[in-house]
matplotlib code that plots the C-alpha trace (Angstrom):
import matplotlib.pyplot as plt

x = [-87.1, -85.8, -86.3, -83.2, -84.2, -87.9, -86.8, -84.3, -86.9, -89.2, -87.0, -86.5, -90.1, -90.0, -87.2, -89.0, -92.6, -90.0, -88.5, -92.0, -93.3, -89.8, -91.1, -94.3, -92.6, -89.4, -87.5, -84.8, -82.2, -83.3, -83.7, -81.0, -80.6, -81.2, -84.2, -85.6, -83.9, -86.2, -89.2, -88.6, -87.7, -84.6, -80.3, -78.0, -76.5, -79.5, -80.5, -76.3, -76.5, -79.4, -78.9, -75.4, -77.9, -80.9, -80.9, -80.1, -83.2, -84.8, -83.8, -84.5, -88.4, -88.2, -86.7, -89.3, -92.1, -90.6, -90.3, -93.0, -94.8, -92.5, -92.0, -94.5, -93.7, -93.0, -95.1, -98.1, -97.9, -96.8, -94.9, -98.0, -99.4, -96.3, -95.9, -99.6, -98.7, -95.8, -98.1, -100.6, -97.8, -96.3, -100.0, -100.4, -97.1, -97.8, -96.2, -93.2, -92.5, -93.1, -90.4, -87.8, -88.3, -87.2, -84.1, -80.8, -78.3, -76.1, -77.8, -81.0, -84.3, -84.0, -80.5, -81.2, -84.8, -82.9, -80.3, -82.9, -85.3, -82.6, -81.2, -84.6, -85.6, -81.7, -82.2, -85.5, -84.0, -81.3, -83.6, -85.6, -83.0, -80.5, -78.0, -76.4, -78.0, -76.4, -75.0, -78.1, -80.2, -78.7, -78.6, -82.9, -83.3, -81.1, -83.0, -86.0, -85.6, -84.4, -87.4, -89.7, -88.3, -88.4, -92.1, -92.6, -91.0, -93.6, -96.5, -95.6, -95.2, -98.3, -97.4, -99.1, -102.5, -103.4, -104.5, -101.7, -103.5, -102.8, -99.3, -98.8, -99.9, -98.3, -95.1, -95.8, -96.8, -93.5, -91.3, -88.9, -90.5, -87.8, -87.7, -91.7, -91.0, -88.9, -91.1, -93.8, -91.7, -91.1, -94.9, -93.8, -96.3]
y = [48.8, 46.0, 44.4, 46.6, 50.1, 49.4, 48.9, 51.6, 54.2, 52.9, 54.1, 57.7, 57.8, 56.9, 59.0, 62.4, 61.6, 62.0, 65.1, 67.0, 65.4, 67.4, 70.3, 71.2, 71.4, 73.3, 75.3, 73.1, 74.9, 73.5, 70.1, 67.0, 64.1, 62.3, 63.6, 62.7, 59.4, 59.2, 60.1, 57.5, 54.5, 53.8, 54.6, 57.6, 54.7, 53.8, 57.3, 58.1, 55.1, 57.4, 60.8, 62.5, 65.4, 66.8, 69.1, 66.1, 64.4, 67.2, 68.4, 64.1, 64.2, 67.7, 65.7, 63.2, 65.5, 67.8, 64.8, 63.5, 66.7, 67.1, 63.6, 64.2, 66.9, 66.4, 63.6, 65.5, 67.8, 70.9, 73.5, 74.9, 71.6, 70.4, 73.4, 72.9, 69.5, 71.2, 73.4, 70.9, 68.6, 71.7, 72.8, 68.9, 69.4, 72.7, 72.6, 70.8, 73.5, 76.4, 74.9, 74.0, 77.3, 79.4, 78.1, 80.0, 77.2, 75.4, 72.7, 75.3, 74.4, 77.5, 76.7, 73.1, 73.9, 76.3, 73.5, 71.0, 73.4, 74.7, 71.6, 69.9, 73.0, 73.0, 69.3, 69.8, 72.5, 70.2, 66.7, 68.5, 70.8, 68.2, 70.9, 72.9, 75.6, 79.1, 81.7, 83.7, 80.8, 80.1, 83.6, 83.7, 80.6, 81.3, 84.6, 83.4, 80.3, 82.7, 84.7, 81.8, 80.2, 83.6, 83.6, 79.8, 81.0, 83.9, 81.6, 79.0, 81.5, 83.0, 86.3, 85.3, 84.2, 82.2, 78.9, 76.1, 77.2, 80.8, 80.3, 78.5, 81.0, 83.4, 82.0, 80.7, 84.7, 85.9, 83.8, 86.1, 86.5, 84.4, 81.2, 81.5, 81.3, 78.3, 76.7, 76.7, 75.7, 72.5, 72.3, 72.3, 75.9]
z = [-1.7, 0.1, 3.6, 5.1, 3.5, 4.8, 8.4, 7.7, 6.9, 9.2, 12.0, 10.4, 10.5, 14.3, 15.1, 12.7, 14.8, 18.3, 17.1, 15.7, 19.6, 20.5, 18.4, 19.8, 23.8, 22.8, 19.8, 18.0, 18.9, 22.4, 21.2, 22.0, 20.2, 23.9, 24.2, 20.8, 21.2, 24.8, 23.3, 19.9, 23.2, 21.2, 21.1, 20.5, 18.2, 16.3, 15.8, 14.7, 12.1, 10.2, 11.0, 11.6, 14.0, 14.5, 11.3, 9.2, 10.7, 9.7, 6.2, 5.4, 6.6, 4.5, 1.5, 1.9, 1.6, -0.8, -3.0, -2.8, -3.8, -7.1, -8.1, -10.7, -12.5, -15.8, -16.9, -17.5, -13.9, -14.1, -11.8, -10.2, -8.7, -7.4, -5.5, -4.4, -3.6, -1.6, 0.2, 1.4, 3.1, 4.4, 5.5, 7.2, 9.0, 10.2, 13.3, 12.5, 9.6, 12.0, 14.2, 11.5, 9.6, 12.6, 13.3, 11.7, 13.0, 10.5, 8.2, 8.4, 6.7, 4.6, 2.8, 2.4, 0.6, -1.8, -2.6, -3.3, -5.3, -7.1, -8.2, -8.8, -11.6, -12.9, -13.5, -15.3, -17.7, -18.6, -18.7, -21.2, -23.3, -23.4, -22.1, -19.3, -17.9, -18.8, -16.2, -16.7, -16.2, -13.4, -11.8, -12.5, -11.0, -7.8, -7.2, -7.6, -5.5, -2.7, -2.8, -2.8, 0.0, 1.5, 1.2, 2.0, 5.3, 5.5, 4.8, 7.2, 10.2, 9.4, 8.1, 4.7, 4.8, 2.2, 0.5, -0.8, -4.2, -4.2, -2.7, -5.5, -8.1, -6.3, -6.9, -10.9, -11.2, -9.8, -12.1, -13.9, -17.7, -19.2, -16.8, -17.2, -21.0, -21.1, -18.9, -20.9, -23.9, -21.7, -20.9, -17.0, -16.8]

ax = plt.figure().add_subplot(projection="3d")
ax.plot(x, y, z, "-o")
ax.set_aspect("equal")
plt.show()
C-alpha cells in the first residue's frame, strides 16, 4: 500500500469511527453525512472523495471486516473459522452492526453481505474446480446465503443467543448436503 492509499484509508477509518459515534445517538436512516462529517472535524468534500453516502461508508467498514475474517480461507482455514472470525468482529462492533442491520433503505447491509458472501464462495468453487459454477450450484448457494444472512441479522439483534462458535456451526450444519459435499472435496469443511 502506498503513501496515498494509507492516508486514503486512514480517513475512512476516521469518517466509520464518526458514523458508529453517529450510530449509538440516532438510527441511520436519521443520520446525515453533515453530521458525520461534524463529528469526523472534516468536509462534505473529503468525505464525497471516499464515499458516494452513508451506506457506502458503511457496506466499506463491512467489507473491511468481512475480509478480513475470510482472507484466510483456503490456505489451510476452513469455512467454519472464517465465519468464527466473522462473528467475533461482528461481536467487537456490536453496536455498529445493530444499527446497520436494521436499516431496509437502498445499499442495505443485508443485500450487500449476500453479494459479497455469495461471490466470495462462487469464487472459491471456481478457484478450486477450475470451472463455472452450475445453475444448481448457484441456486444452493443463493439460498443458503439468504438464510444465513437472515440469521446473522437474528444474532446480531439479539434474538439468537449464542457464541461466534456455535453461530458458526450452526451455519456449517445447515449447508445443503451437496454444497457441504463439495466443500469438503475442496478441504474448505
Amino acid at each position: 500500500m502506498n503513501h496515498i492509499e494509507e492516508k486514503r484509508d486512514k480517513m475512512k477509518y476516521r469518517l466509520a469511527d464518526a458514523m458508529k459515534s453517529c450510530m449509538g445517538k440516532m438510527s441511520v436512516e436519521k443520520i446525515t453525512v453533515k453530521e458525520i462529517v461534524d463529528a469526523c472535524g472534516t468536509t462534505r468534500q473529503t468525505f464525497y472523495r471516499n464515499f458516494q453516502d452513508k451506506y457506502d461508508l458503511i457496506n466499506w467498514y463491512f467489507d473491511k471486516i468481512l475480509l478480513e475474517s475470510f482472507e484466510h480461507m483456503g490456505q489451510g482455514k476452513t469455512i467454519y473459522e472464517g465465519l468464527v472470525r466473522k462473528f467475533q468482529y461482528i461481536e467487537q462492533e456490536s453496536a455498529f452492526f445493530r444499527a446497520a442491520f436494521r436499516t431496509d433503505e437502498q445499499n442495505c447491509l443485508k443485500e450487500h453481505d449476500f453479494e459479497l458472501i455469495l461471490q466470495f464462495y462462487t469464487d472459491k468453487i471456481q478457484e478450486k474446480t477450475q470451472r463455472p459454477v452450475s445453475g444448481h450450484e448457484k441456486f444452493l448457494l443463493e439460498m443458503y446465503c439468504q438464510g444465513s444472512i437472515y440469521m446473522t441479522v437474528q444474532w446480531v439483534l439479539g434474538k439468537i443467543k449464542s457464541t461466534p462458535e456455535s453461530m458458526a456451526r450452526s451455519l456449517v450444519d445447515a449447508m445443503p448436503g451437496e454444497l457441504t459435499e463439495t466443500f469438503k472435496q475442496l478441504n474448505l469443511l
